[in-house]
Backbone as a printed PyTorch tensor [residue, N CA C, xyz], in Angstrom:
tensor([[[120.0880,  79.8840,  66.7170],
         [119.0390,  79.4570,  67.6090],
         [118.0340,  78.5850,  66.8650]],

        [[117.7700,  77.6500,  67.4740],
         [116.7650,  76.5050,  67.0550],
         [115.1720,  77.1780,  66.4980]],

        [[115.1910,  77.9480,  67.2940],
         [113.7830,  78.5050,  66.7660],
         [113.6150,  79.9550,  65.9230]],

        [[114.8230,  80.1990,  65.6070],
         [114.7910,  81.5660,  64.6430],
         [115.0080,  81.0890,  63.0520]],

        [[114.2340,  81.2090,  62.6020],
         [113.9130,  80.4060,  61.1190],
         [113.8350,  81.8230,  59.9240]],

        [[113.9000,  82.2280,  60.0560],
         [113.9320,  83.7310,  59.3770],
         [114.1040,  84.9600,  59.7260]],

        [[114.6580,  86.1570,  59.1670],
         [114.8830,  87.6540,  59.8160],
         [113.8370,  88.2880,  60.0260]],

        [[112.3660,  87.6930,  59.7020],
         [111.1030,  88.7270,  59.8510],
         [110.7740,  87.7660,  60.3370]],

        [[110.7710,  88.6050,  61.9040],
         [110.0360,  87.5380,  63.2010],
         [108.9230,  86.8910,  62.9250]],

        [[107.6530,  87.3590,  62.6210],
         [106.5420,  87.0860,  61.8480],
         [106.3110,  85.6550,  61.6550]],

        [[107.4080,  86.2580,  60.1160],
         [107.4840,  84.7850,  59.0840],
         [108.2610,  83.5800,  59.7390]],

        [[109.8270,  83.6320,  60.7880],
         [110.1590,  82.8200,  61.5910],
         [109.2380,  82.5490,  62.6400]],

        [[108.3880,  83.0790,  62.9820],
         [107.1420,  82.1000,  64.1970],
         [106.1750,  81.2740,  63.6110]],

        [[105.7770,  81.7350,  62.3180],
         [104.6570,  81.0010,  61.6850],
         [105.3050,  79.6270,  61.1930]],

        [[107.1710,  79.8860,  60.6100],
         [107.9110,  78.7090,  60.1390],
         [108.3500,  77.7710,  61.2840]],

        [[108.5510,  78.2230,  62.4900],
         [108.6450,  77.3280,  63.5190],
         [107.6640,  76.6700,  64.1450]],

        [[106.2230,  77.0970,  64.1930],
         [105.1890,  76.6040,  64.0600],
         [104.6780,  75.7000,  63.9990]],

        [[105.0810,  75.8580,  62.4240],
         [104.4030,  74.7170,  61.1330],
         [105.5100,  73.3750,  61.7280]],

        [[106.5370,  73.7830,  61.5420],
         [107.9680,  72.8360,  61.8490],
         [107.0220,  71.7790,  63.0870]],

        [[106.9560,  72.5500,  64.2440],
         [106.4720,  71.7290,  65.3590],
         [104.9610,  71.4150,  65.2680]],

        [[104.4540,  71.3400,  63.8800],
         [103.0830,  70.8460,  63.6720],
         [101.3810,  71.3350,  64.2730]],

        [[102.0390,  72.6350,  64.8080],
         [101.3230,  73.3980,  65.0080],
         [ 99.9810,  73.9180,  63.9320]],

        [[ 99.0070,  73.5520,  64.1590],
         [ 97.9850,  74.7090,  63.4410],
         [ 97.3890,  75.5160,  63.2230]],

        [[ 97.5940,  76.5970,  62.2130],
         [ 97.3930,  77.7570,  61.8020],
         [ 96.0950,  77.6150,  61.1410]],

        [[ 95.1900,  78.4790,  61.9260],
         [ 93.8200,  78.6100,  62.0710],
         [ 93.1060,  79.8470,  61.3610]],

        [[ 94.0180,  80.7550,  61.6880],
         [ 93.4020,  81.8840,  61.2700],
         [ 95.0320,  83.1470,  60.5600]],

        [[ 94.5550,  83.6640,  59.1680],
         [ 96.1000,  84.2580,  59.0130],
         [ 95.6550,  85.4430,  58.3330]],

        [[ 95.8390,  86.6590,  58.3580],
         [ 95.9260,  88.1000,  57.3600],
         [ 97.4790,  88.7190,  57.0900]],

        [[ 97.0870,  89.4990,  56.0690],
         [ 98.5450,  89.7340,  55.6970],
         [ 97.9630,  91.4550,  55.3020]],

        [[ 97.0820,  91.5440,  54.5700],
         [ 96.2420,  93.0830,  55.0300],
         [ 94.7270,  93.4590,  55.5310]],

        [[ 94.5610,  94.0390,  56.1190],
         [ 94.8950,  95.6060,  56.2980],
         [ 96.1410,  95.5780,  57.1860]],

        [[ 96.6060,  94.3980,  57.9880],
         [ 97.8510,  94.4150,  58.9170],
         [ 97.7950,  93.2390,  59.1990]],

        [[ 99.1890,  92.7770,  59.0960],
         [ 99.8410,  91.6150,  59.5640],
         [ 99.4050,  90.2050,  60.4800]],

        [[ 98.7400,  89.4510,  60.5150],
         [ 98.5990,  88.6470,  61.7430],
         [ 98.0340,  87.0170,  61.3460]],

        [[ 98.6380,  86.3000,  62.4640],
         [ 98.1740,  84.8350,  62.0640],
         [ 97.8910,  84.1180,  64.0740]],

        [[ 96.7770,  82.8900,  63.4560],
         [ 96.2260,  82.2370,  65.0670],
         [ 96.7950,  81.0460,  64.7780]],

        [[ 96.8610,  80.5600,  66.0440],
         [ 96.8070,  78.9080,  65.7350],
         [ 96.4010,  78.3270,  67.2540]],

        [[ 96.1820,  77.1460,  67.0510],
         [ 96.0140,  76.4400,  68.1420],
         [ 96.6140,  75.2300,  69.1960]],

        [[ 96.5320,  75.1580,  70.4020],
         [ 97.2720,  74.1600,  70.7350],
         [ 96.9190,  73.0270,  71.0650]],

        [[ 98.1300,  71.6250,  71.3120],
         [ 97.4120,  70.4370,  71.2870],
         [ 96.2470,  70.2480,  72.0780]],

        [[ 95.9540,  70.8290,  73.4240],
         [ 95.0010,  71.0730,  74.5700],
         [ 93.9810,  71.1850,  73.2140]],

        [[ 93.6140,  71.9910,  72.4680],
         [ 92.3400,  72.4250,  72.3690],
         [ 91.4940,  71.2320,  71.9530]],

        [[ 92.2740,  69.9830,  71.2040],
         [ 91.4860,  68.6140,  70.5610],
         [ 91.0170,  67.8760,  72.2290]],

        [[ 91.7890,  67.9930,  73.1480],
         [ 91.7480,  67.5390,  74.3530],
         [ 90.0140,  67.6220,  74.9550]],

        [[ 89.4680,  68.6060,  74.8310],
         [ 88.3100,  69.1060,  75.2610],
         [ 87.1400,  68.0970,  74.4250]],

        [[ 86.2200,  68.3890,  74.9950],
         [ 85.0380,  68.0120,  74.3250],
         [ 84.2940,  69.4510,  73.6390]],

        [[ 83.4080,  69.0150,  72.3250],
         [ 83.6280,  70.1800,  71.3560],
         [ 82.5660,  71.6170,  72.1660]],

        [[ 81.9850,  71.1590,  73.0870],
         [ 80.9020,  72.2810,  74.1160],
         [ 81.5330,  72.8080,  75.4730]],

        [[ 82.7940,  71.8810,  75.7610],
         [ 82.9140,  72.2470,  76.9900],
         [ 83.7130,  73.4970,  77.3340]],

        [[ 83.4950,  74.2050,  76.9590],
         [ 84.0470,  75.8160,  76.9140],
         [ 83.0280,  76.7220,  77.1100]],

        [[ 82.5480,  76.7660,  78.5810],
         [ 81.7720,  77.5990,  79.0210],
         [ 82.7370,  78.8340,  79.3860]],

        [[ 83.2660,  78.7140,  79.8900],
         [ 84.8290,  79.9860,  80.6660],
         [ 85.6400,  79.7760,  79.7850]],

        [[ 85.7340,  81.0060,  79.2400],
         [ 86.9150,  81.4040,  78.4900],
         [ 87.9190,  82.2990,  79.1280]],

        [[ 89.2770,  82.3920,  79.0850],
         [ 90.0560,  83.5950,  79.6010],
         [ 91.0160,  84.0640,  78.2770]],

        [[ 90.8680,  85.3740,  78.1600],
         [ 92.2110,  86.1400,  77.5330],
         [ 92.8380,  87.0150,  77.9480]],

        [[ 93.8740,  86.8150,  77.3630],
         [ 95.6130,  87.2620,  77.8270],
         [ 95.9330,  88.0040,  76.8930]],

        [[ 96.1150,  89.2790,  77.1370],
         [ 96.9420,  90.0410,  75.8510],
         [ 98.2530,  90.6220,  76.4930]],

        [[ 99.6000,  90.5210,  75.5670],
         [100.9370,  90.6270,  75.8210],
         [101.2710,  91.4850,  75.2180]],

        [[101.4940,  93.1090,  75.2690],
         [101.7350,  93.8230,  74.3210],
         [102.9900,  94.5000,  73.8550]],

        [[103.6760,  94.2400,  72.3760],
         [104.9350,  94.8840,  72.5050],
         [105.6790,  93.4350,  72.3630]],

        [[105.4620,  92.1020,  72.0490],
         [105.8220,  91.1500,  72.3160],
         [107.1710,  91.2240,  71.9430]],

        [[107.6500,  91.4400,  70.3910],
         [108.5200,  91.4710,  69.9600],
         [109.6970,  93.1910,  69.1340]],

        [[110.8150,  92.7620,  68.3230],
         [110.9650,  94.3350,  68.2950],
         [110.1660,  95.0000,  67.3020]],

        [[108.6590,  94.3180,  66.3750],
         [107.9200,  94.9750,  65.9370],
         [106.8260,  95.3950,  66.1990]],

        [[107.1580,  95.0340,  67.8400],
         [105.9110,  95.7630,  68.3720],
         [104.2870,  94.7680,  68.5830]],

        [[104.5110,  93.9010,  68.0640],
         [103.2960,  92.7600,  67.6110],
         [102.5140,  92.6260,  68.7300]],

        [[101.3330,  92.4960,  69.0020],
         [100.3640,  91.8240,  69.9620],
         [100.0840,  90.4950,  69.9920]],

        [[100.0780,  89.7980,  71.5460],
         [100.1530,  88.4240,  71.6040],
         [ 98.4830,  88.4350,  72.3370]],

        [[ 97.5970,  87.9580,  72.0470],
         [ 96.7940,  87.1320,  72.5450],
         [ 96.4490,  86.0200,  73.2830]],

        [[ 96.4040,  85.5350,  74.0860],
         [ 96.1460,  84.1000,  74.5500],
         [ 94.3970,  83.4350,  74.3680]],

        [[ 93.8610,  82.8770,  74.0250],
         [ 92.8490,  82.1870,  74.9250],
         [ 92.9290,  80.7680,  75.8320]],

        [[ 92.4690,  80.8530,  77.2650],
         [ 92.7060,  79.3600,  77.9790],
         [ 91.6620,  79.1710,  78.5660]],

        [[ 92.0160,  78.0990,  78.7690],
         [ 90.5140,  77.3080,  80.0050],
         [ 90.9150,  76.6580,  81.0290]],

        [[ 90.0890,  77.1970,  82.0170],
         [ 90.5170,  77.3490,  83.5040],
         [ 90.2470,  75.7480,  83.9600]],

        [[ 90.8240,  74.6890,  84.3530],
         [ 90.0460,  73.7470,  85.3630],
         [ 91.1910,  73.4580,  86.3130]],

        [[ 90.2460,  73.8450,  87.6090],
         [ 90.9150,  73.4210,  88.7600],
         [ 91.9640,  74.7870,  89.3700]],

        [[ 91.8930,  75.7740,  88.7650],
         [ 93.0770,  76.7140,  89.0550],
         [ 93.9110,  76.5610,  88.2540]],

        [[ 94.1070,  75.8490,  87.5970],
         [ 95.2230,  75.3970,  86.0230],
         [ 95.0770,  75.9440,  84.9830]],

        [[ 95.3850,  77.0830,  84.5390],
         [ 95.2510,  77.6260,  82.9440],
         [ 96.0070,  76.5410,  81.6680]],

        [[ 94.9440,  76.3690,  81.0470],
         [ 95.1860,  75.6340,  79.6700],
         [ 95.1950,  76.3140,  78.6590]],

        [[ 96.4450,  76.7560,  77.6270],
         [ 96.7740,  77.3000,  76.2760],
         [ 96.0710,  77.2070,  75.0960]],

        [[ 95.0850,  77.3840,  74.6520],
         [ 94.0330,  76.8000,  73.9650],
         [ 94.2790,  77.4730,  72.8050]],

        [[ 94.6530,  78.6820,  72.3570],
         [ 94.7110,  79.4890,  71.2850],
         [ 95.9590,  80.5920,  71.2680]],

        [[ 96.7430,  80.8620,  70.1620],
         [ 97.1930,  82.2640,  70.4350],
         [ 96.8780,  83.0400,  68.8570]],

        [[ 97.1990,  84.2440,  69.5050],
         [ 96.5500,  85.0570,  68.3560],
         [ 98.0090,  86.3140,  68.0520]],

        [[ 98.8890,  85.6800,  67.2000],
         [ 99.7260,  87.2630,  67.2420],
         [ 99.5850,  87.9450,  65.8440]],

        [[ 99.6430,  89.4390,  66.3270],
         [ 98.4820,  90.4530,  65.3860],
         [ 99.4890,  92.0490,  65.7740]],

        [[100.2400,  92.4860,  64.6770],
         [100.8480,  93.7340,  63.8580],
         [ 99.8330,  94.8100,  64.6650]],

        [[100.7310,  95.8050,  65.7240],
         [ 99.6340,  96.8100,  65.9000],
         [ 98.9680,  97.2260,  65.2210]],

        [[ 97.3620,  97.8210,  65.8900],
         [ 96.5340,  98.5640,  64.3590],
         [ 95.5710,  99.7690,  65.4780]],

        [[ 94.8570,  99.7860,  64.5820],
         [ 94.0730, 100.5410,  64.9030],
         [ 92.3720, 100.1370,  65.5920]],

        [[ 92.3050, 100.4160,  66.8100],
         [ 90.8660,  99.5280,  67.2990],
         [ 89.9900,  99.4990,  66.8620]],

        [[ 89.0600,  99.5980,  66.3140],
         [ 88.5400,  99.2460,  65.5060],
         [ 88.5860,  98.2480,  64.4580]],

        [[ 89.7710,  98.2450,  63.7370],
         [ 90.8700,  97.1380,  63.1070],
         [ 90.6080,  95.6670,  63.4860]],

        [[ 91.5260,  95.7990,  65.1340],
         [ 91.6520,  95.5830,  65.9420],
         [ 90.7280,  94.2270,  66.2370]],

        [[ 89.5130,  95.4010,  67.1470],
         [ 87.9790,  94.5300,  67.2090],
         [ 88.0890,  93.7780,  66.4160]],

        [[ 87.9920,  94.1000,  64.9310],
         [ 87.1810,  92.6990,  63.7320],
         [ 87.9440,  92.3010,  63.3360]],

        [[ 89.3560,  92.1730,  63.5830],
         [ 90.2540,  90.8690,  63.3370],
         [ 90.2010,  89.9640,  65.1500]],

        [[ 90.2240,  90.4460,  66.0240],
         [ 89.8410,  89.7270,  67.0440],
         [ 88.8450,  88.8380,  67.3210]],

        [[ 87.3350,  89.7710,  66.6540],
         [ 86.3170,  88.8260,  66.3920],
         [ 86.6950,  87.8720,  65.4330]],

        [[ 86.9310,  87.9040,  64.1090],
         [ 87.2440,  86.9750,  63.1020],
         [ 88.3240,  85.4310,  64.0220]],

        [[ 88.8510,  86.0290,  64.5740],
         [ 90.0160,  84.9750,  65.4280],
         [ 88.9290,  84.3930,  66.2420]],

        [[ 88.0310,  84.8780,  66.9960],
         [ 87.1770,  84.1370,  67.8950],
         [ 86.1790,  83.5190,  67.0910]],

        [[ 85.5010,  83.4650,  65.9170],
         [ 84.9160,  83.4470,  65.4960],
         [ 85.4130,  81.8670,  64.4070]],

        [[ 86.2110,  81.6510,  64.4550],
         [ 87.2250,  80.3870,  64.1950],
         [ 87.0290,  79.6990,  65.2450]],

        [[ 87.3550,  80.2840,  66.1650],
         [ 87.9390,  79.1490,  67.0920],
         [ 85.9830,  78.8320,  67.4520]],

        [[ 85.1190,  79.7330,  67.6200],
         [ 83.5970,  79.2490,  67.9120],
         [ 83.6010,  77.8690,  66.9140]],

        [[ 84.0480,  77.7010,  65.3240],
         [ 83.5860,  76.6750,  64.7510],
         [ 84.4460,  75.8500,  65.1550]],

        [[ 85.4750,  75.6980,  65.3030],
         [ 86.3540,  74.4770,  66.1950],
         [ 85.8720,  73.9970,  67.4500]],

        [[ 85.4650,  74.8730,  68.0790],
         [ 84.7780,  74.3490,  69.4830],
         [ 84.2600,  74.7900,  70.3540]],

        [[ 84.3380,  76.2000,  70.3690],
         [ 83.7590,  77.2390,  70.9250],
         [ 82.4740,  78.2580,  70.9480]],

        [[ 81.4980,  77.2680,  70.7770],
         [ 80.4130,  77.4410,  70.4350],
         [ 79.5030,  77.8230,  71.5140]],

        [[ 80.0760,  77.5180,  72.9540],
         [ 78.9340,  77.2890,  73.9070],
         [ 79.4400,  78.4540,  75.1390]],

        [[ 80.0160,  79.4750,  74.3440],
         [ 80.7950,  80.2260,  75.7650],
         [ 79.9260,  81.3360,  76.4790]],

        [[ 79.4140,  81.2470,  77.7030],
         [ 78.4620,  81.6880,  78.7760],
         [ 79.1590,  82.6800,  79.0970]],

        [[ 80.4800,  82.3630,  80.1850],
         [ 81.7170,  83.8110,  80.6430],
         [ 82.8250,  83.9450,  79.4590]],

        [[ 83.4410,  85.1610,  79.8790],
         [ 84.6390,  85.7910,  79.3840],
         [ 85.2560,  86.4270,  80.1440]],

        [[ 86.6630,  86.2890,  80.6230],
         [ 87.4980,  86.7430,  81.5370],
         [ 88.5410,  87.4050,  80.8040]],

        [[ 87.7300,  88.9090,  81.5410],
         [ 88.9440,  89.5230,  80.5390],
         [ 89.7480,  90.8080,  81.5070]],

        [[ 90.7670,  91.3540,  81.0610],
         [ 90.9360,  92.7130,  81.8100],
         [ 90.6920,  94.1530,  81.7530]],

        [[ 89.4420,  94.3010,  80.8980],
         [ 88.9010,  95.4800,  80.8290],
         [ 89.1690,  96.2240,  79.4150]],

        [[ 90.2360,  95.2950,  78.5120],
         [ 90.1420,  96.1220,  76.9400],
         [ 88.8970,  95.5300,  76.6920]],

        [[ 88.3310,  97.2020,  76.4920],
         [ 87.5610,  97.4840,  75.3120],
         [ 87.4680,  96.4230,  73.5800]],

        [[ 88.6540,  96.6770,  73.5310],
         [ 88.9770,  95.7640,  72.1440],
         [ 88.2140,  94.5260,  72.2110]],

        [[ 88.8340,  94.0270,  72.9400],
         [ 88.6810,  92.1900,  73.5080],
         [ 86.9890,  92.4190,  73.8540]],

        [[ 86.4540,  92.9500,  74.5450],
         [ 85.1070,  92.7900,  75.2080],
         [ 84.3850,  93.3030,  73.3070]],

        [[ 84.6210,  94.0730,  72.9700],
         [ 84.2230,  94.3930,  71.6660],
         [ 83.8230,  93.3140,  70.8430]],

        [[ 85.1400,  92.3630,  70.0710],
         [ 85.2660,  91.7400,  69.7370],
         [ 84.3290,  90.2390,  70.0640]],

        [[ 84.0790,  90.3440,  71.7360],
         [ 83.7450,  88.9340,  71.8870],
         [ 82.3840,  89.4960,  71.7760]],

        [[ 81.6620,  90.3520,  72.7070],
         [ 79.7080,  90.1460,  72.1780],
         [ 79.9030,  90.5750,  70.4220]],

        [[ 80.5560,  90.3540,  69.6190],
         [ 80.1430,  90.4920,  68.2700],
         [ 79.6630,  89.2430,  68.4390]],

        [[ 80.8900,  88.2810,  68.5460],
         [ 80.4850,  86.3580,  67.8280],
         [ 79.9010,  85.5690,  69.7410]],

        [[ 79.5180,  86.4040,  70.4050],
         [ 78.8680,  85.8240,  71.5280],
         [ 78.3390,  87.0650,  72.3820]],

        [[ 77.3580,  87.0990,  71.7930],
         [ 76.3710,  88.3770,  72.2530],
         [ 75.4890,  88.1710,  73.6330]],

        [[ 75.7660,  87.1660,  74.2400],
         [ 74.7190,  86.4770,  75.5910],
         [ 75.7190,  86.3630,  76.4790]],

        [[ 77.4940,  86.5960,  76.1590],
         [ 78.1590,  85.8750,  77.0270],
         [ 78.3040,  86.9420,  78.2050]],

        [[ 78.7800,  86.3450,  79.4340],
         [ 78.8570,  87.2990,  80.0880],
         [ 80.2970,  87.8180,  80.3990]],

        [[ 80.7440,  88.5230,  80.4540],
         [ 81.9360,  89.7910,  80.0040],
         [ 82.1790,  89.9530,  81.6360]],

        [[ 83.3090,  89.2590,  82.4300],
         [ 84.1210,  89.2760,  83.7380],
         [ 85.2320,  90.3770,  83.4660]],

        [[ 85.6990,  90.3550,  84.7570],
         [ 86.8430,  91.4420,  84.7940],
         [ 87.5890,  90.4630,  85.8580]],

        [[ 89.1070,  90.8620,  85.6230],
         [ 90.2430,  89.9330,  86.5320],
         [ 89.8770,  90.5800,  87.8480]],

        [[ 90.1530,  89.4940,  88.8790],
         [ 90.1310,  90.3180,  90.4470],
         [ 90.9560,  91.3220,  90.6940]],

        [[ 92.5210,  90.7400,  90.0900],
         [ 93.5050,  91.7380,  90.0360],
         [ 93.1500,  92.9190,  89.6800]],

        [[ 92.7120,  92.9310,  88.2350],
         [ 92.5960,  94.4490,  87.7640],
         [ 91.1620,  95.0570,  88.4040]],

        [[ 90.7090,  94.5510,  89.2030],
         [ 89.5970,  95.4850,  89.6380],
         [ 90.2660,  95.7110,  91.1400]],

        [[ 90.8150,  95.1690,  91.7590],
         [ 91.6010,  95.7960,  92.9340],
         [ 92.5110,  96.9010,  92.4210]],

        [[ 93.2950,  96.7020,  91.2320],
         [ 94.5090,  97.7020,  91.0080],
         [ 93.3300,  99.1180,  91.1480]],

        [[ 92.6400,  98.9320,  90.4620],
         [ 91.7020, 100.3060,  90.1420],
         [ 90.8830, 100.8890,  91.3790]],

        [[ 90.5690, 100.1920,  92.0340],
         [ 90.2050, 100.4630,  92.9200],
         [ 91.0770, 100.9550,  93.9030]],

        [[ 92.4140, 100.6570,  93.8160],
         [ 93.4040, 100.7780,  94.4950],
         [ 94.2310, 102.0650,  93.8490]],

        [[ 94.6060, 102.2570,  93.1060],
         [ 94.6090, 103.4210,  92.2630],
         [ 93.7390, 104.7670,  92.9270]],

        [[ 92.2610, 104.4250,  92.3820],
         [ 91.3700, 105.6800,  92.6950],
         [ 91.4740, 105.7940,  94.3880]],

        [[ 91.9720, 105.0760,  95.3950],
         [ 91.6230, 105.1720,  96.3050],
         [ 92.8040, 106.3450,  96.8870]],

        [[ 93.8830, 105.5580,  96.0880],
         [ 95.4040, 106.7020,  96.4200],
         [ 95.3950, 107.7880,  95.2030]],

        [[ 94.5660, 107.8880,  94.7000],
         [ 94.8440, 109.1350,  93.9840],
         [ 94.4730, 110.6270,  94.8700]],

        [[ 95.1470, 111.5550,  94.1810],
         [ 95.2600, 112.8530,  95.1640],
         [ 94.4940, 113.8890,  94.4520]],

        [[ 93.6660, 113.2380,  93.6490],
         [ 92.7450, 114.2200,  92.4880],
         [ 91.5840, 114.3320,  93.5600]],

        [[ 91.0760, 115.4120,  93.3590],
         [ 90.1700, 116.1730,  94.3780],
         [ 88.8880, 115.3770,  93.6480]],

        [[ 88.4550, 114.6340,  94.9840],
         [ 87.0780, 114.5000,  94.3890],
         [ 85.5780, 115.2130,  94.2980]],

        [[ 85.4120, 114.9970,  93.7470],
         [ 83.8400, 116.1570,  93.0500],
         [ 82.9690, 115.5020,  93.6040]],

        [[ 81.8660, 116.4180,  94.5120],
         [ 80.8560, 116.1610,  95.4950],
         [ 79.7980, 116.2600,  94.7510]],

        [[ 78.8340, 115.4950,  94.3970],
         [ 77.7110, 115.5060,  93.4200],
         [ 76.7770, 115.5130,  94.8550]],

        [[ 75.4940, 116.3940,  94.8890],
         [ 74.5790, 116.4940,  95.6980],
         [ 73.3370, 116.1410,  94.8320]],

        [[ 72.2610, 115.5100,  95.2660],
         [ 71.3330, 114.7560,  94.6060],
         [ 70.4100, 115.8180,  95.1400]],

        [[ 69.2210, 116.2210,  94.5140],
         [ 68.3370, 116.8640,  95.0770],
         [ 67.0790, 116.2700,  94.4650]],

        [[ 66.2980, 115.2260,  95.2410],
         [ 65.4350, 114.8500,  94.6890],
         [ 63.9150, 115.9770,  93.9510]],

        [[ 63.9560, 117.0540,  94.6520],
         [ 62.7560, 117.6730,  94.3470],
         [ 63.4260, 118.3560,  92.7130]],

        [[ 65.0040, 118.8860,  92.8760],
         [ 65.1700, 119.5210,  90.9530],
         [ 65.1940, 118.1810,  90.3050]],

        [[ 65.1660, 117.0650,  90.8760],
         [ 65.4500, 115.9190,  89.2850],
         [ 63.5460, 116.2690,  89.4480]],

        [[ 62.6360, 116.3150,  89.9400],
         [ 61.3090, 115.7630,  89.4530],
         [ 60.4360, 117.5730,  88.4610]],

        [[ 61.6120, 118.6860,  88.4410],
         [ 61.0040, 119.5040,  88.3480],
         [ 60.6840, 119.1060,  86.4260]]])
């Protein structure tokens, strides 16, 4: 296969990569495994115009289990490929500050000016981003707030009746 360049998937994605002139932005090798790069789209932009950000996480990508990242930018209903981030399961915490460190790259490339973040509710990811953008504002997908909502609505777990009694909260 044209694009299998070595037996450690890893090292064959980073070598197919490079091959297709891809750049590698961001790379660790410990505390765990992982390298970013970026795509041609991202020179495309002007260096502020990344108010909306969206990420994509793919988990389990390959048979070592690896995490795929996306970042894109939305115009028009069109998602644009702007970044990927693949990263050796770890531990969250881990996690967080190699995520931040990855965003935190891409802020000096061009991502300096980001207001939203569209994300689906990891913790990790929302973690990660108010580290290196502490003002931004932190969205949730429509999807995943219907699933949940949709979820709790069919769940058969007995719900717990909380009674408010204004006179014991003032005692």
């Amino acid at each position: 296969m044209e694009y299998w360049q070595d037996n450690n998937e890893s090292i064959s994605a980073w070598l197919f990569l490079h091959e297709k002139k891809y750049s590698i932005i961001f790379q660790t090798t410990e505390p765990i495994e992982s390298f970013a790069f970026i795509t041609p789209f991202l020179s495309q932009f002007l260096h502020d115009a990344f108010k909306i950000i969206v990420i994509y996480a793919t988990y389990n990508t390959n048979t070592s289990k690896y995490e795929l990242y996306e970042i894109m930018k939305i115009i028009d209903g069109t998602a644009f490929p702007l970044s990927y981030f693949l990263i050796a399961t770890g531990k969250n915490w881990l996690m967080v500050n190699l995520l931040a460190k990855w965003y935190e790259t891409l802020k000096i490339y061009s991502m300096n000016n980001v207001k939203n973040f569209l994300t689906d509710k990891d913790m990790v990811q929302i973690g990660a981003t108010v580290l290196i953008w502490p003002n931004v504002c932190i969205q949730l997908y429509l999807w995943h707030i219907k699933q949940a909502v949709k979820q709790h609505l069919s769940s058969k777990k007995q719900v717990i009746q909380i009674w408010y009694n204004a006179q014991e909260a003032h005692k």
